[in-house]
N, C-alpha and C positions, 0 to 999 in steps of 0.2 A: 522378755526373757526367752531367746530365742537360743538354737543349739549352738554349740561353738565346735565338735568334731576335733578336738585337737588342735586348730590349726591346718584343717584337709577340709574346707568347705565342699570339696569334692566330693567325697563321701556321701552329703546329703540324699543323693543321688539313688545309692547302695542298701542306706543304713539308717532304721529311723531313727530319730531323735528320742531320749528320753526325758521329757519335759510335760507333756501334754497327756489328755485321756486319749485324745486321737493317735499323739506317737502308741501309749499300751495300745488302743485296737489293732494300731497296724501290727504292733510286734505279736500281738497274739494273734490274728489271722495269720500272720506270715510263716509261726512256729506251726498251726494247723495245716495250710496249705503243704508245708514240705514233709508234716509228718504222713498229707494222703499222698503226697508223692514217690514217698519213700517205701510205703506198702505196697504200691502198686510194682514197683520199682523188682525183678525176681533177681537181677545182677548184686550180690552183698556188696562188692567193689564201688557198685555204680550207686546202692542204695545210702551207703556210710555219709557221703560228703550233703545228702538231706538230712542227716540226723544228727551232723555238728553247729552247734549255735556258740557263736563269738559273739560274748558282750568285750567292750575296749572301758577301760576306767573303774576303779574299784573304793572312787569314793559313793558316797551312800547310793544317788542312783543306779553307780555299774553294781554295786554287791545286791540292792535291792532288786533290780531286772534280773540279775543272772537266778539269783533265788527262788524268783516269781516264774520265768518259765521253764526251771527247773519242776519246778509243784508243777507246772501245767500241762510238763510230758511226763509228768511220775503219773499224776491223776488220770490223764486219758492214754494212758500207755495199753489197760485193759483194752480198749475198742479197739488196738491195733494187733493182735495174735502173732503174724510174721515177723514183728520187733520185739527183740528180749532188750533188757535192762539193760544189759553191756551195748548194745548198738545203740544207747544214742552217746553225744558231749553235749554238755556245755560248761564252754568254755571261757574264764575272767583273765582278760590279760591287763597289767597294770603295770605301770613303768616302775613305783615305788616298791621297796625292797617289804612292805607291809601294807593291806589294805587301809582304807579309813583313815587315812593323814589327819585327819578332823578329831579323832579321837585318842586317846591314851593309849601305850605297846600294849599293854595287857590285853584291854578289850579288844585292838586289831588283830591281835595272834589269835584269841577266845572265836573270833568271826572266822580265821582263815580254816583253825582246828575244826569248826562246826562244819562249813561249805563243804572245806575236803570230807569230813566224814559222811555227808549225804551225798558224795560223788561230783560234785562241781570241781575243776577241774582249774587249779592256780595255776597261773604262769607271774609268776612277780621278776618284779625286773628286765622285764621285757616291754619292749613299744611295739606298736602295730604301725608301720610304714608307711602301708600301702594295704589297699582295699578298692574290690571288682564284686562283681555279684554272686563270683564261685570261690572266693579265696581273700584268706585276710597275708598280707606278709609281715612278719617280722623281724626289728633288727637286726636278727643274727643270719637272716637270709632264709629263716626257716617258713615253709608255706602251712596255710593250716586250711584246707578245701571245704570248703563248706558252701551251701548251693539255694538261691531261693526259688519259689516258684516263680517258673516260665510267666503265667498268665498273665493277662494284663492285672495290674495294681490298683485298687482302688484307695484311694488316701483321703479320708477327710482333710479338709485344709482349713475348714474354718466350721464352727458349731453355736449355737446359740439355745435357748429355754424359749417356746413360745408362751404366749398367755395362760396356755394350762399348764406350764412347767415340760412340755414334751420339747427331747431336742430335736431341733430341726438341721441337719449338717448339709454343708456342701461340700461333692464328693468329685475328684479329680482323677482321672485315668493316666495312664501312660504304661508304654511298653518295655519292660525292661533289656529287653537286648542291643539298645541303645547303651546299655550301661557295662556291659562286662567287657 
């Protein structure tokens, strides 16, 4: 069960997968790294594009991700003083004209009505094109900048339980500026 990106196996590259507990570590190290990026960061111009998060897909796992690190910069927003609530996004972009195709209209509009009112931020009917490490594009030409950390990446790639149930991971590096 591996990611599928649309049809951009490129991406892989940029964007982790939502599939695995390794994909959620990365994505939640990823949203921590740019929210210390973004405090340090004293430019608002320069600080915004670390405090926009693009999830792409809004069947269960894009609404579930975008919800979950929604909660994870609501809850440690406190530690950061320099970021108010309107500086950060995240943002769900989805090609269907309603989330959750899996489910009934009711419950998809009941899901969009929710997101939007906790501030996640629809774009329906729209695709993501193209995708770099500072910027998702879509269809209509429009750019949406968003930035991860510089540093190098740490990715588990593969995890196992030893005999006492402790996981043991193997952990893989690489430099992202290969990537943008």
């Amino acid at each position: 069960m591996g990611n599928k990106y649309f049809g951009h196996p490129d991406w892989a590259g940029v964007a982790p997968g939502l599939k695995t507990l390794g994909d959620a570590l990365e994505i939640r190290r990823r949203v921590l790294l740019a929210y210390e990026r973004a405090e340090r960061e004293p430019d608002p111009e320069q600080q915004r594009p670390w405090l926009t998060f693009v999830v792409v897909g809004g069947g269960y796992s894009g609404v579930e991700t975008a919800g979950q690190v929604f909660d994870l910069i609501k809850g440690n927003n406190r530690l950061y003083p320099r970021i108010a609530r309107e500086d950060y996004r995240v943002i769900l972009v989805h090609s269907r004209p309603h989330l959750l195709p899996e489910v009934s209209e009711s419950l998809a509009r009941y899901c969009e009505k929710t997101m939007s009112a906790r501030g996640i931020q629809l774009m329906l009917g729209r695709r993501v094109t193209a995708m770099t490490a500072t910027k998702a594009i879509l269809d209509n030409d429009e750019v949406i900048k968003s930035a991860l950390p510089d540093e190098m990446y740490r990715v588990i790639t593969h995890y196992k339980r030893d005999e006492r149930e402790k996981i043991k991971a193997t952990v893989t590096e690489w430099d992202l500026e290969n990537y943008s």
